[in-house]
C-alpha atoms as one frame of an Amber mdcrd trajectory, in Angstrom:
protein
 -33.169 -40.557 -89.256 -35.274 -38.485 -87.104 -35.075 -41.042 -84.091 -31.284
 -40.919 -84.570 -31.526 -37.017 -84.396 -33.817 -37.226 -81.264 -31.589 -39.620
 -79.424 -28.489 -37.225 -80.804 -30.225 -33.729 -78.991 -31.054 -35.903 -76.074
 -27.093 -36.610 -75.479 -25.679 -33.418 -76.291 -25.022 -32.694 -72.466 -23.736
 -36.170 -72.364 -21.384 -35.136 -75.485 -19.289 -32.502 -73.709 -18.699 -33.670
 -70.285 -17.229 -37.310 -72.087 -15.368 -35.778 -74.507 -13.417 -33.533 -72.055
 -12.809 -36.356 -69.672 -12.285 -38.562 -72.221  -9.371 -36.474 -73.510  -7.952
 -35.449 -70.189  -7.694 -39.453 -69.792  -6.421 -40.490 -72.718  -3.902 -37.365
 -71.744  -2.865 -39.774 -69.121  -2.440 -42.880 -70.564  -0.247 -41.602 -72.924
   2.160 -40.012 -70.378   2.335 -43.560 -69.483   3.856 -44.904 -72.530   0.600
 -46.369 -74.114  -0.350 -45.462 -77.322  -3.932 -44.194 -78.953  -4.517 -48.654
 -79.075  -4.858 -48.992 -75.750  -6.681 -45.780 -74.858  -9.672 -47.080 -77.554
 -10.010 -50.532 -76.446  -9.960 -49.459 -72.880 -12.639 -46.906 -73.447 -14.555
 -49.579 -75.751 -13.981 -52.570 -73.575 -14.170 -51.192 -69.932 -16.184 -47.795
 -70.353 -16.358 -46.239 -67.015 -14.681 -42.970 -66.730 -14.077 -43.342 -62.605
 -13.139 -46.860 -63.227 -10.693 -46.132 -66.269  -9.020 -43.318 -64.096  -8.674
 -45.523 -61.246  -6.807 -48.195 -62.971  -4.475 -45.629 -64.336  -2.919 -46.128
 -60.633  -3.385 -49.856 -59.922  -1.138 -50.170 -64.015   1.581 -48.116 -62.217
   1.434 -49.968 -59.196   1.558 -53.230 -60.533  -1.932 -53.927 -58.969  -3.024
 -57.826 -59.647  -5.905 -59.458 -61.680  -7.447 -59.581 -58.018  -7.074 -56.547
 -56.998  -8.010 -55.118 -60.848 -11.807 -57.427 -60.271 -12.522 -56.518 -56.475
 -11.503 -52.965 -57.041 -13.744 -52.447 -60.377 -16.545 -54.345 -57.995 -16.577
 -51.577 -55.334 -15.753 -48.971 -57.959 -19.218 -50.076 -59.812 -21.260 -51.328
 -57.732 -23.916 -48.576 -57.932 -24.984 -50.136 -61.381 -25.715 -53.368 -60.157
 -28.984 -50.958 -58.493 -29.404 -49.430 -62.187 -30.042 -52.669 -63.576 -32.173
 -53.971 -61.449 -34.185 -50.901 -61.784 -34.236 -51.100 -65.633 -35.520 -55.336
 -65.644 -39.103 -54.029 -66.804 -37.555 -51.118 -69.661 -35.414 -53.971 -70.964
 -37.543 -56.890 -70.940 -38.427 -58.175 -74.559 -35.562 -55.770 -76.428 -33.691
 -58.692 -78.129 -29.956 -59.000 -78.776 -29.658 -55.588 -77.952 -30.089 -55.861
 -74.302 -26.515 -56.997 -73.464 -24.901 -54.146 -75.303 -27.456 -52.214 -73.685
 -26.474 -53.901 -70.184 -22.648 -52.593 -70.679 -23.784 -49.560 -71.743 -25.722
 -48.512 -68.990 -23.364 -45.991 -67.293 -24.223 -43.696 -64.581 -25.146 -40.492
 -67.579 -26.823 -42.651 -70.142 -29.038 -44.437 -67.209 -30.061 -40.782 -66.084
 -31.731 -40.609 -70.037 -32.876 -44.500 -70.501 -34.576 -44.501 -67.088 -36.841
 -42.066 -68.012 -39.472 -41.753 -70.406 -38.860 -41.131 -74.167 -39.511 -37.771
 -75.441 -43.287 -37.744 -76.520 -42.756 -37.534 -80.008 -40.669 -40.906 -79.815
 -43.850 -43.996 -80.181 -44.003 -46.505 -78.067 -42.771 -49.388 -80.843 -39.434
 -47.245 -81.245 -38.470 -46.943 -77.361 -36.276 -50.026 -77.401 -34.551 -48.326
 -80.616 -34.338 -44.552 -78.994 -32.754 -46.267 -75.731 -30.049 -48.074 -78.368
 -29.331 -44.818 -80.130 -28.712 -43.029 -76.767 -26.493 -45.740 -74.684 -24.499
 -46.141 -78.803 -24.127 -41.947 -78.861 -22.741 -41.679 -75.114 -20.447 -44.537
 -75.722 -19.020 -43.010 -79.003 -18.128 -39.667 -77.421 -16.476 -41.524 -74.566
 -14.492 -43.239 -77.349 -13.789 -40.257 -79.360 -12.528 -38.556 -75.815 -10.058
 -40.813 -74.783  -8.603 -41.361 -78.254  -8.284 -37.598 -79.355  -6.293 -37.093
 -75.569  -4.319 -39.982 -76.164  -3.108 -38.415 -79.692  -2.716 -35.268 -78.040
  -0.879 -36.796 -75.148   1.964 -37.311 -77.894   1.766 -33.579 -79.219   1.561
 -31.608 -76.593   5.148 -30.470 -74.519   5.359 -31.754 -71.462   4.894 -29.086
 -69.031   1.556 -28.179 -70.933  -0.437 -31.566 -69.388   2.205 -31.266 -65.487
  -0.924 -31.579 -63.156  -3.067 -33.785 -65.237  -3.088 -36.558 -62.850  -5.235
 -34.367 -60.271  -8.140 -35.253 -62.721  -8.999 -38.228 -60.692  -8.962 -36.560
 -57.837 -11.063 -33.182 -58.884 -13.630 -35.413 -59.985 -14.461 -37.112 -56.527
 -13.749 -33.625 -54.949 -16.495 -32.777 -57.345 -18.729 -35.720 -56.655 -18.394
 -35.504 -52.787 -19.126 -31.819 -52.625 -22.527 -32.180 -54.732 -23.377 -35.130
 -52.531 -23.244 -33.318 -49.615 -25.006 -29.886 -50.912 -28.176 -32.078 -52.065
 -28.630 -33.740 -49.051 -29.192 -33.211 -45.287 -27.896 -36.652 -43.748 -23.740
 -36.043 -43.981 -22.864 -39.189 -42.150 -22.521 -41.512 -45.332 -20.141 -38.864
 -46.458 -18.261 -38.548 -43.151 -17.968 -42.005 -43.084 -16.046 -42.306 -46.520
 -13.658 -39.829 -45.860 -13.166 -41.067 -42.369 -12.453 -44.591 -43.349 -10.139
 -43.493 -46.291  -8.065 -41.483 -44.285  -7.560 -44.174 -41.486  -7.007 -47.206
 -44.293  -4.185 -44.615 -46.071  -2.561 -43.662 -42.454  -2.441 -47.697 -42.201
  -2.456 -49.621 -45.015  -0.139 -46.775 -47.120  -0.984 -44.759 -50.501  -0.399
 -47.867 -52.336  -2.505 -50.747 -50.729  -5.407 -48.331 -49.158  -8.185 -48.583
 -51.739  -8.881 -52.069 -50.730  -9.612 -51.980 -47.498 -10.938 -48.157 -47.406
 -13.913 -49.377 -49.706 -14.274 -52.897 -47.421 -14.233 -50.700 -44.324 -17.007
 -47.992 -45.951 -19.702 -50.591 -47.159 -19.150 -52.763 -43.399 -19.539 -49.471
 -41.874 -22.852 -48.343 -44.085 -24.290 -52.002 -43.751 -24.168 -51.263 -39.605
 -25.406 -47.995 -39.505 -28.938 -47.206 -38.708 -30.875 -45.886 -41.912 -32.797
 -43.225 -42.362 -36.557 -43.117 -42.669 -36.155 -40.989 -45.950 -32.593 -38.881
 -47.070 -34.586 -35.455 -48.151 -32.431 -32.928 -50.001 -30.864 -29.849 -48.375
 -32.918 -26.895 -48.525 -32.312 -24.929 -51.803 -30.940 -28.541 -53.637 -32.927
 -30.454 -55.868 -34.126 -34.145 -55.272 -32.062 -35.689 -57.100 -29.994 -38.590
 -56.029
């Protein structure tokens, strides 16, 4: 019980943020015609908020089963990194580790990478790292279900502009990317190669070759020695 209530504090951040992008895409879904079913095994079976918005679009475009895997690929790739960094934390932890492989999104990898708080022994780490990655994943759940019931209650001109979501979240990520650091051009680069792919390829077929474009373009590029934060930013990555 006291684990569970240390692994509870330790996702309380974690616990707000979910819940209110949880609802404002379950909001979504349900403008969509799908009920509170699909917004809970989505957020159970997929679980990645970016990823989960994102397919919101490819559903109303028809997108195919290829487009669906290469797009959730380029979407996620960043994780493929957490993993790898988490081999050593996860070695030995059982039947867990699987569940704790899915779980590992970008917000409960920023408290499993760590250390454990001190009061947390070293035989109940594997346990503590469970507790966290099960927390963050209910409040996800809880999110997108309460929005999608909402989605059905509220009037209509009380969720109009909903669908920016997506797109205020990226505006958000983009902006703190570039305030911590000092080297711009990865960011340049994005926005440069999305804007040529939509001019080109359309708003409905960009994504594809936007994301092909940026990772060709970053493989190319000279890299720097060492990516130190702006001055006034923290270090984090």
């Amino acid at each position: 019980m006291k684990l569970a209530k240390r692994a509870f504090l330790s996702t309380v951040p974690v616990l707000t943020g979910y819940v209110i992008l949880g609802i404002g895409f379950g909001i979504l879904l349900s403008e969509q015609g799908y009920g509170f079913g699909w917004s809970f095994a989505m957020s159970a079976l997929i679980y990645a908020g970016s990823m989960q918005y994102v397919a919101l679009e490819l559903i109303r475009s028809g997108a195919s089963l290829a487009t669906f895997a290469l797009t959730t690929l380029m979407v996620n790739a960043r994780h493929l990194f957490y993993g790898i960094s988490m081999i050593d934390k996860y070695k030995g932890v059982g039947k867990c580790k699987p569940y704790l492989i899915f779980g590992l999104t970008d917000e409960t990898y920023s408290l499993v990478c760590a250390d454990p708080p001190a009061d947390v022994v070293q035989e109940k780490r594997t346990a503590y790292r469970l507790l966290v990655t099960l927390f963050d994943h209910a409040y996800w759940i809880t999110g997108c279900v309460l929005g999608s019931l909402l989605g059905t209650l509220l009037p209509e001109e009380f969720t109009a502009g909903l669908d920016f979501a997506l797109t205020a979240l990226f505006i958000t990520v983009f902006v703190d990317q570039w305030m911590k650091t000092k080297r711009h051009l990865p960011a340049v680069v994005g926005a440069a190669a999305s804007v040529v792919s939509l001019l080109i390829f359309g708003q409905d077929s960009f994504l594809i070759p936007a994301m092909i474009l940026i990772v060709a373009t970053l493989l190319i590029m000279p890299r720097a020695k060492k990516d130190r934060p702006a001055e006034g930013g923290d270090s984090r990555d």
